[in-house]
C-alpha positions in Angstrom: 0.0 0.0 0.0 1.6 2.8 -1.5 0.4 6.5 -1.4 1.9 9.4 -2.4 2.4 12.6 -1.0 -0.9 14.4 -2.6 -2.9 10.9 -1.4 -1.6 11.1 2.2 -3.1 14.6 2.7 -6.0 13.7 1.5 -6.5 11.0 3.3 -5.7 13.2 6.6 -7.6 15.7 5.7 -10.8 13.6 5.5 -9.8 11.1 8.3 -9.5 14.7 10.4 -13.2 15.9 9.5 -14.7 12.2 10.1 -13.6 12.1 13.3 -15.2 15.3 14.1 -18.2 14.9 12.2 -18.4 11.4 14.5 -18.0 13.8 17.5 -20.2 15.7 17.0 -22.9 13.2 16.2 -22.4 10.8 18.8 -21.1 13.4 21.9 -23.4 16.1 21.1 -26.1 15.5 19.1 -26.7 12.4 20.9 -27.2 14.1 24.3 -31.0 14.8 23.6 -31.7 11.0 23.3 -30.1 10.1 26.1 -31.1 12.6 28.1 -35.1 11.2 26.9 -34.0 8.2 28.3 -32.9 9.3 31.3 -36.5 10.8 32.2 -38.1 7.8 31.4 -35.9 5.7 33.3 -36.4 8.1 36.5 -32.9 8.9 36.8 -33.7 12.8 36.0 -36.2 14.5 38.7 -38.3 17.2 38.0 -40.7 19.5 40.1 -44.3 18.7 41.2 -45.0 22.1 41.7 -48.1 23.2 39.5 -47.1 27.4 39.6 -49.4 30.0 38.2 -48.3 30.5 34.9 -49.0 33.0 32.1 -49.3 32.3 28.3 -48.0 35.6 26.0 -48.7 35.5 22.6 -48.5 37.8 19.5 -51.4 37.7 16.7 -51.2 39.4 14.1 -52.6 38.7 10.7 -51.9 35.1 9.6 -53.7 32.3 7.8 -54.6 30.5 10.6 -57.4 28.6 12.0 -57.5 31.1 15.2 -60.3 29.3 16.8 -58.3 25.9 16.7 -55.3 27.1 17.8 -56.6 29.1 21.0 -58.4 26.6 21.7 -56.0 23.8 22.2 -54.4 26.5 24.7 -57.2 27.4 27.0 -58.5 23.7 27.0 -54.9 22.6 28.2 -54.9 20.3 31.2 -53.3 23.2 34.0 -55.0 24.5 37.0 -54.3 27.9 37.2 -53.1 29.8 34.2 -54.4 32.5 32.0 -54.0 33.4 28.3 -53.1 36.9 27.0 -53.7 37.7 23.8 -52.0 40.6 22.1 -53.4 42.0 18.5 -51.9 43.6 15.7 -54.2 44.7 12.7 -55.8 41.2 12.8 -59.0 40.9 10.5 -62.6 41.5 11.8 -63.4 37.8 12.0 -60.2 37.2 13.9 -61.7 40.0 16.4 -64.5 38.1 16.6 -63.0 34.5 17.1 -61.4 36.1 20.2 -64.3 37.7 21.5 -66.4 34.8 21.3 -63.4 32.2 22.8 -63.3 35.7 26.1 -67.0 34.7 26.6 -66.2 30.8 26.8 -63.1 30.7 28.9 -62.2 33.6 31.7 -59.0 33.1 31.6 -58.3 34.7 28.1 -57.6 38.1 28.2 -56.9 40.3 24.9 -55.0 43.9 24.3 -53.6 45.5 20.7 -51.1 47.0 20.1 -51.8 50.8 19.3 -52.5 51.2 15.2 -50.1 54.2 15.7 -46.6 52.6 16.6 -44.0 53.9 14.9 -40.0 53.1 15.2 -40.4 50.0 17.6 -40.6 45.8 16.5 -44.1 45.8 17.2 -44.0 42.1 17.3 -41.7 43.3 20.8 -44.2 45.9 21.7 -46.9 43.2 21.7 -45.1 40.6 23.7 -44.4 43.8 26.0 -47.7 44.6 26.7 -48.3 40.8 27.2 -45.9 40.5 30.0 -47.1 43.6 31.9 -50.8 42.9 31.5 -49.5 39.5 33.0 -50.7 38.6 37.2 -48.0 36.0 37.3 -44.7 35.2 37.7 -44.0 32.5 35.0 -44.4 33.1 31.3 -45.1 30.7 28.7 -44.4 31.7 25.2 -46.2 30.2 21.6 -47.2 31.4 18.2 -50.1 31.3 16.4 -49.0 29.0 13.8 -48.1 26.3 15.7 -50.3 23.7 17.8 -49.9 22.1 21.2 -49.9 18.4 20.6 -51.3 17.3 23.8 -53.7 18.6 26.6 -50.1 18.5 28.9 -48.2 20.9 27.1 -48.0 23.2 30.4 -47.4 21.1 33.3 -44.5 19.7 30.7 -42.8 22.7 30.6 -43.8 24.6 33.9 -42.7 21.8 36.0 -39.1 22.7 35.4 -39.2 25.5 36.9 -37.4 25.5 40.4 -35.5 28.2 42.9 -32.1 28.1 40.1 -34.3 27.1 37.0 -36.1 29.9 35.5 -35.9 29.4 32.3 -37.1 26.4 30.0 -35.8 25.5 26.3 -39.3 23.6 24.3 -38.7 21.7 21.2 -41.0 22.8 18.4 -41.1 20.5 14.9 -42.4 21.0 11.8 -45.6 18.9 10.6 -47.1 17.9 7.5 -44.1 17.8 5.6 -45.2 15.9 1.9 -43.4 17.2 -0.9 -39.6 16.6 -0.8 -38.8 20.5 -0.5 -41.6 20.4 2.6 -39.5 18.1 3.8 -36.0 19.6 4.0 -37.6 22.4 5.3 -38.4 20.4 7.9 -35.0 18.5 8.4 -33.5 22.0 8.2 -35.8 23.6 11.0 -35.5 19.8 13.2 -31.8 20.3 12.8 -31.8 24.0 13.9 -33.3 22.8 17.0 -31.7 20.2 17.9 -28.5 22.3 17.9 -30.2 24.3 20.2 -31.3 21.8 22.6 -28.0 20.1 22.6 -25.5 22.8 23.9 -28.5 24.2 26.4 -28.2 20.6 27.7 -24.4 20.8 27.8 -25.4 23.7 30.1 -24.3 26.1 27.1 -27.4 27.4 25.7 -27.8 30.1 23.8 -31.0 30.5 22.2 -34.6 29.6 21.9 -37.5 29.4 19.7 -40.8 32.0 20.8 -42.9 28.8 19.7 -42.5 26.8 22.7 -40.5 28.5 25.7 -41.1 29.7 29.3 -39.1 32.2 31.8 -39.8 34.7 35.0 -40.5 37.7 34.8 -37.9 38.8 36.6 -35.6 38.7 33.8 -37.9 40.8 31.9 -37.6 43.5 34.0 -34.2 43.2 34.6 -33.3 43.3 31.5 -35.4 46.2 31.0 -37.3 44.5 28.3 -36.0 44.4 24.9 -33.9 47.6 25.3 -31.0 46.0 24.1 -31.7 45.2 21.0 -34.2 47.4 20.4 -33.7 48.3 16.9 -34.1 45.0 15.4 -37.3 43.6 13.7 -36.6 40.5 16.0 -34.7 38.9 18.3 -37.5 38.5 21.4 -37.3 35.0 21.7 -33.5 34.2 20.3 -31.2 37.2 21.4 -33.4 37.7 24.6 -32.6 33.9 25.8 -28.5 34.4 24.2 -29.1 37.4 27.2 -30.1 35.8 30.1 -29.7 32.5 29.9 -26.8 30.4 31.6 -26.4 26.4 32.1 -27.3 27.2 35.7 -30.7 28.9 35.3 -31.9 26.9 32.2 -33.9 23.9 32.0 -35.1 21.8 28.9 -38.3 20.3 28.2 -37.9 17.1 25.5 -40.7 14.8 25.6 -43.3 14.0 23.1 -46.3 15.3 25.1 -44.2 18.6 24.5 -43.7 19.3 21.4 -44.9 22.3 19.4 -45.9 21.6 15.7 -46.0 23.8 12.8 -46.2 24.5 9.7 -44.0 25.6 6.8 -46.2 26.6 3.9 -43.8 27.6 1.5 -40.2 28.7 0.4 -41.3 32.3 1.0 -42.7 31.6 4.4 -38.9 29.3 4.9 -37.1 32.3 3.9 -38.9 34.8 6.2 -37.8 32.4 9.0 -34.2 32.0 8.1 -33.9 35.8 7.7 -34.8 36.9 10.8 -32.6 33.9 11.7 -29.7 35.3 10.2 -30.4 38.9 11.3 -30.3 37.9 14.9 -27.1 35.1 14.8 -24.4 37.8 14.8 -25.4 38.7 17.8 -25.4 35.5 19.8 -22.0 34.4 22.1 -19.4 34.0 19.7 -18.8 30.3 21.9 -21.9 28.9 20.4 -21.5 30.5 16.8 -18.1 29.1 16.7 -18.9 25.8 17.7 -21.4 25.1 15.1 -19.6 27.0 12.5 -16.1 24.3 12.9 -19.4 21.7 12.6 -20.3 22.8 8.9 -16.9 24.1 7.9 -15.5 19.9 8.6 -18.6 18.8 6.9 -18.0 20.6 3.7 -14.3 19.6 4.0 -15.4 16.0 4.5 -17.7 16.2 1.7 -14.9 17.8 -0.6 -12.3 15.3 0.3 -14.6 12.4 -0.1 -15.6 13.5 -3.8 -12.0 13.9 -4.6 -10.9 10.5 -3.2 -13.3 8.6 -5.4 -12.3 10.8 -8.7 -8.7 9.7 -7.7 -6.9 7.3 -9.6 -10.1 7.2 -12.1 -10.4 5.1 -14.4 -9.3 2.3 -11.7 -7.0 -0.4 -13.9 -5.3 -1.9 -10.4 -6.3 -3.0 -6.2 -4.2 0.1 -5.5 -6.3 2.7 -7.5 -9.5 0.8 -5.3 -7.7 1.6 -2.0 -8.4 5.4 -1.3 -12.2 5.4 -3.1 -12.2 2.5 -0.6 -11.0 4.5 2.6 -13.8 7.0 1.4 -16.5 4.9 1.1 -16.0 3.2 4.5 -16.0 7.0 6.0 -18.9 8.0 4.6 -21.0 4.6 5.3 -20.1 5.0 9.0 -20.8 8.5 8.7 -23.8 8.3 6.9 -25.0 5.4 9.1 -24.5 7.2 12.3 -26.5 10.1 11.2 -29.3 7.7 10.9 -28.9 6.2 14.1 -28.8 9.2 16.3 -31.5 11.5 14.7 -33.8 9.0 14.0 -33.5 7.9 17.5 -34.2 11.3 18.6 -37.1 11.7 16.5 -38.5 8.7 17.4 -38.9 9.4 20.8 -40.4 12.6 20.3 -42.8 10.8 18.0 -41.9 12.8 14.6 -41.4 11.3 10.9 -38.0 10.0 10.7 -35.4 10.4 7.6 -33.8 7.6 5.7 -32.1 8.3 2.1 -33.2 11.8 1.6 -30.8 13.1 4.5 -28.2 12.2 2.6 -29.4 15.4 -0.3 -30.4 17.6 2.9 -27.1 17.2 4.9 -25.1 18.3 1.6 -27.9 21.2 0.8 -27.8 22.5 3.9 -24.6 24.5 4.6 -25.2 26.2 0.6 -28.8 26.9 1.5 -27.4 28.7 4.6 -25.1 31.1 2.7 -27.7 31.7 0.4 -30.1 33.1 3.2 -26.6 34.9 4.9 -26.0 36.7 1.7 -29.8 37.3 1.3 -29.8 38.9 4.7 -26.6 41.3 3.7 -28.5 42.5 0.7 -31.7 43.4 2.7 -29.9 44.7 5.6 -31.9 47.6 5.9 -35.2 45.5 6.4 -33.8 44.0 9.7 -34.1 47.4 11.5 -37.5 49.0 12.8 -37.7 52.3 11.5 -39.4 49.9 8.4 -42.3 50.4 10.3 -42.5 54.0 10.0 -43.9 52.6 6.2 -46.2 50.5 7.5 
């Protein structure tokens, strides 16, 4: 077995990246599963406490089915907690949903935000109103386009919260996922979170998602709201949590009674998500950023050096020229194979649809489809900023 110079750097190269694409799979994205496990097999304790708790959330005008999705909050299986509903130029027969659901249940509770509002996020100003029209100390966090999957969505997430915990990351998933660009979509946003859930669970988190989260409002008011970032479109749910949140206040909620579902309706919709996404990133702690930057960075490079080890030595005429394309193919199997593994044991306990062949398209999209969205973002910089809304 005899390899030249060029073929011994290559080879390094993409032994280097397996290895840490093996890391990183097995060490870190495979801390959610066993964490799962852990619950079930009673080695991880939670409270029994059944706290007050207030649910915030932001309507504004979206094609929804209102009525359902209000109602699979108010008829939630809690025994003390109230609903407060914060409009935004929502359509008359939204209005009216909401008026008829205040007459059924008297724990919802509605406010607008003022048809004036100029030079403020007034998806911000919304959730600000929320919070201060709140009568208790624990806030619960959703969005309108995205459904509860069980009647225990609260007590899942509210029993985390302790003397130290006073914040809790929720795991939200996308649903109805048919066509196969539906369907990377929803690799893409299951991905997302799971990189979120993973380093809060390493006691390093750094963000979460406004679809399924829960804090005190103490931090609100100590951080003085959303002061700091004040002048961005958004970053109420993500930047706020990179603020406050530490591995000794946080707390993660991952079981399948838990999980929020949504929907993704189209590229446009996709791309309004990975926007903001990108508009808030730069801000986060450069730790986190770093970490899952060196994550695609030795996936491309694995990528690259496994294409070029199979084009090497082609046509193949002897065993040697069969070696490297052979080194290559064993990495990627066992790469390929562990992905499997360890996301489709995650989603399976979380009851969601798993992934087979078509990861293998979405893991190689993914990193190109990012930059796509960053360089997006740089061109409409501008639209990141609130003083958009002065054009309302």
């Amino acid at each position: 077995m005899n390899f030249n110079a060029l073929e011994i750097g290559l080879i390094s190269i993409l032994i280097f990246c397996f290895i840490i694409q093996l890391l990183y799979y097995w060490i870190v994205f495979a801390k959610p599963y066993s964490y799962m496990r852990a619950v079930v097999k009673g080695e991880l304790q939670t409270s029994v406490s059944q706290p007050p708790v207030s649910i915030i959330i932001s309507v504004r005008k979206l094609n929804v089915d209102l009525s359902k999705f209000l109602s699979t909050i108010l008829e939630q299986d809690y025994p003390e907690f109230e609903v407060i509903v914060v409009t935004d130029g929502i359509s008359s027969a939204d209005d009216e949903t909401i008026t008829r659901l205040k007459n059924q249940y008297t724990n919802l509770y509605s406010t607008h935000v003022p048809e004036d509002t100029r030079n403020i996020s007034r998806k911000k100003l919304a959730l600000t109103l929320g919070i201060k029209a709140s009568k208790y100390e624990k806030l619960l966090f959703t969005e309108p386009d995205s459904l509860a999957r069980t009647n225990s969505w609260i007590f899942s997430m509210v029993r985390h919260f302790s003397e130290k915990k006073t914040i809790v990351l929720g795991f939200s998933a996308v649903e109805n996922a048919n066509s196969f660009s539906q369907k990377f979509m929803a690799y893409d946003y299951l991905f997302s979170n799971l990189q979120m859930i993973s380093l809060a669970l390493f006691n390093r988190p750094y963000a979460g998602t406004g679809r399924n989260m829960a804090y005190s409002k103490d931090h609100f008011i100590e951080q003085k709201g959303y002061i700091k970032h004040r002048i961005l479109k958004r970053g109420e749910d993500d930047l706020f949590i990179n603020e406050i949140a530490s591995g000794k206040n946080t707390a993660v909620e991952l079981s399948a009674q838990s999980v929020i579902l949504t929907e993704i309706s189209d590229f446009r919709d996709w791309q309004c998500q990975k926007v903001d996404q990108m508009s808030t990133k730069r801000f986060y702690k450069r730790g986190p950023v770093a970490f899952w930057r060196l994550e695609t960075f030795s996936r491309i490079v694995f990528f690259a050096a496994l294409i070029t080890c199979f084009m090497s030595g082609f046509p193949y005429k002897s065993t040697q020229d069969f070696l490297l394309p052979g080194i290559a193919l064993f990495c990627f199997i066992f790469r390929f194979s562990s992905q499997l593994i360890v996301i489709n044991r995650i989603v399976e306990r979380l009851q969601l649809e798993k992934f087979y062949m078509t990861i293998l398209m979405f893991d190689l999209f993914q990193p190109f489809f990012n930059f796509y969205f960053f360089m997006y973002r740089l061109l409409k910089e501008k639209e990141n900023y609130t003083y958009l809304y002065e054009n309302r």
